[in-house]
N, C-alpha and C positions, 0 to 999 in steps of 0.2 A: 433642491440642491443647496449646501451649506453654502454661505457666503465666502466661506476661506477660500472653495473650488476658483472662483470670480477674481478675487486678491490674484491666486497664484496663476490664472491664467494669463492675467493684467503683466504679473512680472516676466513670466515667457516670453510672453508676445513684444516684451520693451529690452530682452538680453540679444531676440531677433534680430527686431528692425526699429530699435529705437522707441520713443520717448512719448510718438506722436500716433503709433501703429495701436493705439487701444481705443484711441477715440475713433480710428478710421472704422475699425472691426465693428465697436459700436454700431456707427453708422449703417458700415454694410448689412448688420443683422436686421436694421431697420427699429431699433431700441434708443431711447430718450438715455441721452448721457447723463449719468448717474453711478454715486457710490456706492461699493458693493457691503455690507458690512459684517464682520466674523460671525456676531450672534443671531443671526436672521440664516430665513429660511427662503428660497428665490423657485418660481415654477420650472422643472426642470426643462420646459419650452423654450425658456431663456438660456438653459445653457448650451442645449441641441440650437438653437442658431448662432451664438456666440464661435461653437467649436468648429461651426462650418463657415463661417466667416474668418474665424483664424487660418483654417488648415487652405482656405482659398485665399486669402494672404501671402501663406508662407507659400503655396504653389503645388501642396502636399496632397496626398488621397488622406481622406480623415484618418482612416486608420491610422497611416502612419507618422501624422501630426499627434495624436492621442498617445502613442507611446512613447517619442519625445515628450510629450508635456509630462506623461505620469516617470518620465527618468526626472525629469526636470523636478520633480512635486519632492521628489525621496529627502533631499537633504531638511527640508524645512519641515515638515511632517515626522523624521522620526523623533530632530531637536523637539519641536514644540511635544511630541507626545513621551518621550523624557521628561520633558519642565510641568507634563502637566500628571505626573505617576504611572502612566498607563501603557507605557515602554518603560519595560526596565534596560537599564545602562551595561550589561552582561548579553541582552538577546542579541540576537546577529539575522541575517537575512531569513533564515526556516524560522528561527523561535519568533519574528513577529511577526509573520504569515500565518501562524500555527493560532495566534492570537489574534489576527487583523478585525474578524466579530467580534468575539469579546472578549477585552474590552475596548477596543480600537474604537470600530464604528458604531457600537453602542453607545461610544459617548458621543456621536455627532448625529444623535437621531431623537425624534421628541414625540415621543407614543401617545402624549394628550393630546397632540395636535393632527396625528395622524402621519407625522413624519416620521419612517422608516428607511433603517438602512439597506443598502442590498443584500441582499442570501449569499455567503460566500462561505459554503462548508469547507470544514480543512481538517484533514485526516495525517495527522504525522506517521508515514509509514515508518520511517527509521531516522537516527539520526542526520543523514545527508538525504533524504528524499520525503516531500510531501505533495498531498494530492488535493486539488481545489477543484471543487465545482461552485462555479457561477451561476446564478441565477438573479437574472433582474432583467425585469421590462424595458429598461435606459438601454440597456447590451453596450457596455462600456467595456466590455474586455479588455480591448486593446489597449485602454489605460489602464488596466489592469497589467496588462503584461511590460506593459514601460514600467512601472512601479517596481515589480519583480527584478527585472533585467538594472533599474537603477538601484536597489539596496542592494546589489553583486556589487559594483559599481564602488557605493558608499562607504562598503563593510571589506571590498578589496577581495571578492571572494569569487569563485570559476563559478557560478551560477549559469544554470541551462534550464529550459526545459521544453518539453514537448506539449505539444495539445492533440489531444486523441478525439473531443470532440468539439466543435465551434458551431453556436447558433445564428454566425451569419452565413455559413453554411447547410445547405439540405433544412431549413428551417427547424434545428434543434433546439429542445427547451432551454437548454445551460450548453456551460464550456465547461471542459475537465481541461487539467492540465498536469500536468506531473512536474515537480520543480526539485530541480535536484544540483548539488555539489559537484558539477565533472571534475572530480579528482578519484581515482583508479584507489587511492588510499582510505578516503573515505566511503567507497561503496559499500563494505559491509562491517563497518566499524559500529563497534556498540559502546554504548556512552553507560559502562555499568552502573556508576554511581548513580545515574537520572534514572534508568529502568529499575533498579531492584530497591533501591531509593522508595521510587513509588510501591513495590508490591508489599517492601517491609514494613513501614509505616503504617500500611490499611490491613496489615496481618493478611493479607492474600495468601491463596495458595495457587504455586504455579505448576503447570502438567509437566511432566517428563516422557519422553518417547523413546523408547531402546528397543533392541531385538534381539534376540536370545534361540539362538538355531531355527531361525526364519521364521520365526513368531514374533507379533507385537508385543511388550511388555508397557505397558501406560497407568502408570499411576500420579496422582497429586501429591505435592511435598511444599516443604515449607522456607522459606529464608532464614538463617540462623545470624550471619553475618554476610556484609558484603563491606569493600574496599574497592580502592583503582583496578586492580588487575584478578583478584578472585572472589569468589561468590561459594560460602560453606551452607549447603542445603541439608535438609533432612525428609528423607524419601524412606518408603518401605523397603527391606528387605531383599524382597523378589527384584525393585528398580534398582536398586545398588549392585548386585550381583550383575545385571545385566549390563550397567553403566563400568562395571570393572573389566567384565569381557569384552565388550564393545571398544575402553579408552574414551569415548565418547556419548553426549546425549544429546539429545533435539527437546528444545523447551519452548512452549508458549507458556506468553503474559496474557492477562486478561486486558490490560491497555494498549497490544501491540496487536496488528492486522498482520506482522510477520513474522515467522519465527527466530527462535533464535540457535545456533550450534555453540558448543562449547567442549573443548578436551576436558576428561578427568585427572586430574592430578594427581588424586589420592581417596581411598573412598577407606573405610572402615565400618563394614557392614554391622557387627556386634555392639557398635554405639550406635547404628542410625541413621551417617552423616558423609557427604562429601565432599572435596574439594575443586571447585571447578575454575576453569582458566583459560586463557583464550577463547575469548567469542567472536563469535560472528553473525551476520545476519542470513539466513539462509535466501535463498535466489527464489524472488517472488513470493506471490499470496500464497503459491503451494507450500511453499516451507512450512507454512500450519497446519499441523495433522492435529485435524479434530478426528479421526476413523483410526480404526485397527486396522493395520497393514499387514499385509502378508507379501516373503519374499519365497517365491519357490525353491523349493530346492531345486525343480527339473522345470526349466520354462515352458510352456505350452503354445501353443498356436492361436494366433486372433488374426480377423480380419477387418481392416476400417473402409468406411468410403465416407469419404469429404470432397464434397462437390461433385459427384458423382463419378469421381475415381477409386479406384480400388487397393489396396495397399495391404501386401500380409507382415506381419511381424510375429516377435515372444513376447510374450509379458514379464518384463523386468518384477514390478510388484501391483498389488493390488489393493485395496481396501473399498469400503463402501461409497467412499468420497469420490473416488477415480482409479486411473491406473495409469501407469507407465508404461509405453512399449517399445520396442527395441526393433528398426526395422535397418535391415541391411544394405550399405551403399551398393548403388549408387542410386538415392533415391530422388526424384522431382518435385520437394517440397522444402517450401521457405517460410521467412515470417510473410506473407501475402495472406495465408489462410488462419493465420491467428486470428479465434474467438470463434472461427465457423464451426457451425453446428458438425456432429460427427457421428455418423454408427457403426454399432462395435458386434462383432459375434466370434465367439467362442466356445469351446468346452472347458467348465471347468470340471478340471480333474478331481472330482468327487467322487470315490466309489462308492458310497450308498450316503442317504441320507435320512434320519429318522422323522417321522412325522408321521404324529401322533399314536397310532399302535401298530402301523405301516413301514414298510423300510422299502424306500426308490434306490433301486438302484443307477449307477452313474455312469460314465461321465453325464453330465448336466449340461443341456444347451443352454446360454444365455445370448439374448437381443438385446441391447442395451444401445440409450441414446446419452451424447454429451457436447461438449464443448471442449476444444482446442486452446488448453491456455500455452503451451511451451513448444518449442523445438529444439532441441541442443544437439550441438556436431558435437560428439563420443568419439572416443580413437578408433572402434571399430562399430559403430555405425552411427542411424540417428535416434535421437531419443525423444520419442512424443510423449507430453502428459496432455492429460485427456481427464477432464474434470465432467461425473457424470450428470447427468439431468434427475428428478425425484424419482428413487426405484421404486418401483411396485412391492408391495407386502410379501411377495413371492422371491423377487429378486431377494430382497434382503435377506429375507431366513434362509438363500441357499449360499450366501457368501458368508454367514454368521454362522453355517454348518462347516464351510470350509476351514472360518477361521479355530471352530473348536476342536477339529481333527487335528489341526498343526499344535492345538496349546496341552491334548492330550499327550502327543508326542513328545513336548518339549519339558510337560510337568515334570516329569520323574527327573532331569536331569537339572531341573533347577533345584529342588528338594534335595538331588544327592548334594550341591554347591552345597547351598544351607546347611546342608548335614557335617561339612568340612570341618566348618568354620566354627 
């Protein structure tokens, strides 16, 4: 453990109870009183009885001594990593979480010596929400989560967040936590210039997702320009056409885990290019459509059991990924069973299918197993998405047969667009 940890634990413990409460702590840890010093490295044995000497001081369960101290740590920690370049003086409570590895505690760690920082993955889902998992043998979280809750604090900002999972709980390897902005205005705000910033610079190409008379339309396109408020891409053809009928598009970044919505403004299919405006962050990991989706025209009939209940519904939409289904109030499910495992059976409405010099005819039973990532209350009913588990060779080619019957139907009237224009 770094010497600074010792210094700031020294000043806590003297904002507490005074002047004299460091040498007592001392004592009680049963440690030779002694200076702590910034550029040394102390066993962290030493600090695990130091922090249980403190928090038996202050009268506290550790836990909650540890997240006072790490509110306590924020002001001097982000100053000196300011003074020292590795906080920049623009970041705010997510941008130096996003960074708190590297280069935060990379520079407080010494890999010849065999000193290493803790594991603290950090995943920026969006501008106001990121996701950390912890991992370290110490299990200091809870200073961890004083740290979090004190840069809200420092920076004057609604800071929240959740922990989904804690390893002093059910003996978990790590902590997840999800840290986010409780403000209703930033939940699905998109910071254009910092995301297409990135994609234009690295000449990325970002995906677009439209639908075109209940067919997926998915193709790659490019940045042309972007500013504060709109972003001019350049997509094929057939995705413009479809981004004109729609008014809107669904876009994933290759650096973003969520997708993004955006209104069209103006499109100009015979140069290539369009104008988009208003973003937004779409609601959850499902907003990425990596799969070709299909919206029926006629919905059909599915049946799920999760936990050994039974539940019928329509299938809103579909694709390879998962699907969406539509069950009618008044039903008995909440978030309680978010993430439980779930199975689905159906027919889909396929009237024949080709393979190989054969033709099956349909409708086509499918068994399919998945996961419960959503539940949303809809005005006229609820809406489960249902992200599936890996399809079978089988499963796949008959939902890549569905989707080709819907893009045969669709082709001609995209071609006639084309032919307009």
């Amino acid at each position: 453990m770094n010497g600074l940890i010792f210094l700031a634990l020294d000043d806590f413990l003297e904002s507490q109870l005074g002047v004299d409460a460091w040498s007592e702590a001392m004592d009680s840890a049963g440690l030779e009183q002694q200076d702590f010093e910034p550029e040394y490295f102390y066993p962290d044995q030493v600090a695990v009885d130091l922090f249980n000497a403190v928090a038996k001081q202050l009268n506290l369960p550790l836990s909650e001594m540890l997240e006072k101290f790490g509110r306590h740590l924020v002001p001097g920690l982000v100053k000196m990593g300011q003074h020292m370049g590795i906080v920049k003086k623009s970041w705010r409570t997510l941008d130096i979480l996003e960074h708190i590895q590297d280069p935060i505690l990379i520079s407080f760690s010494n890999k010849d010596e065999g000193i290493l920082a803790p594991k603290i993955r950090v995943y920026r889902l969006k501008h106001s929400e990121i996701a950390i998992a912890y991992v370290s043998k110490r299990k200091l979280c809870h200073l961890l989560k004083g740290i979090v809750l004190g840069m809200g604090e420092y920076f004057s900002e609604p800071i929240m967040f959740k922990e989904k999972v804690c390893m002093h709980n059910n003996n978990a390897p790590l902590c997840r936590l999800t840290v986010y902005i409780d403000d209703p205005d930033m939940v699905h705000y998109v910071d254009i210039n910092r995301e297409f910033k990135i994609v234009h610079s690295k000449i990325e190409e970002l995906t677009f997702y439209n639908q075109f008379s209940g067919i997926p339309i998915i193709h790659a396109g490019l940045v042309l320009q972007y500013g504060d408020k709109e972003v001019v891409i350049q997509a094929p053809r057939e995705q413009l056409v479809a981004m004109e009928a729609e008014g809107k598009t669904y876009i994933s970044l290759k650096h973003l885990p969520i997708g993004l919505k955006a209104m069209v403004k103006e499109v100009e299919v015979k140069q290539g290019y369009a104008t988009l405006h208003e973003f937004f962050m779409t609601k959850g990991a499902v907003g990425q459509r990596f799969y070709k989706r299909i919206t029926p025209k006629k919905r059909f009939a599915v049946t799920i059991d999760i936990d050994g209940a039974s539940f019928s519904g329509k299938v809103q939409n579909i694709s390879e990924g998962g699907v969406k289904i539509s069950l009618q109030k008044p039903v008995n499910l909440d978030e309680s069973v978010l993430f439980m495992p779930v199975a689905l059976k159906f027919n889909l409405p396929l009237k024949w299918m080709q393979k190989g010099d054969t033709i099956e005819l349909g409708p086509h039973k499918l068994s399919l197993e998945g996961n419960l990532l959503d539940i949303v209350d809809e005005e006229n009913c609820l809406a489960v998405r249902i992200k599936f588990n890996t399809l079978t060779k089988h499963n796949l080619f008959v939902l890549d047969q569905y989707y080709q019957r819907y893009l045969e139907d669709a082709q001609p009237l995209i071609n006639e667009r084309l032919g307009v224009i």
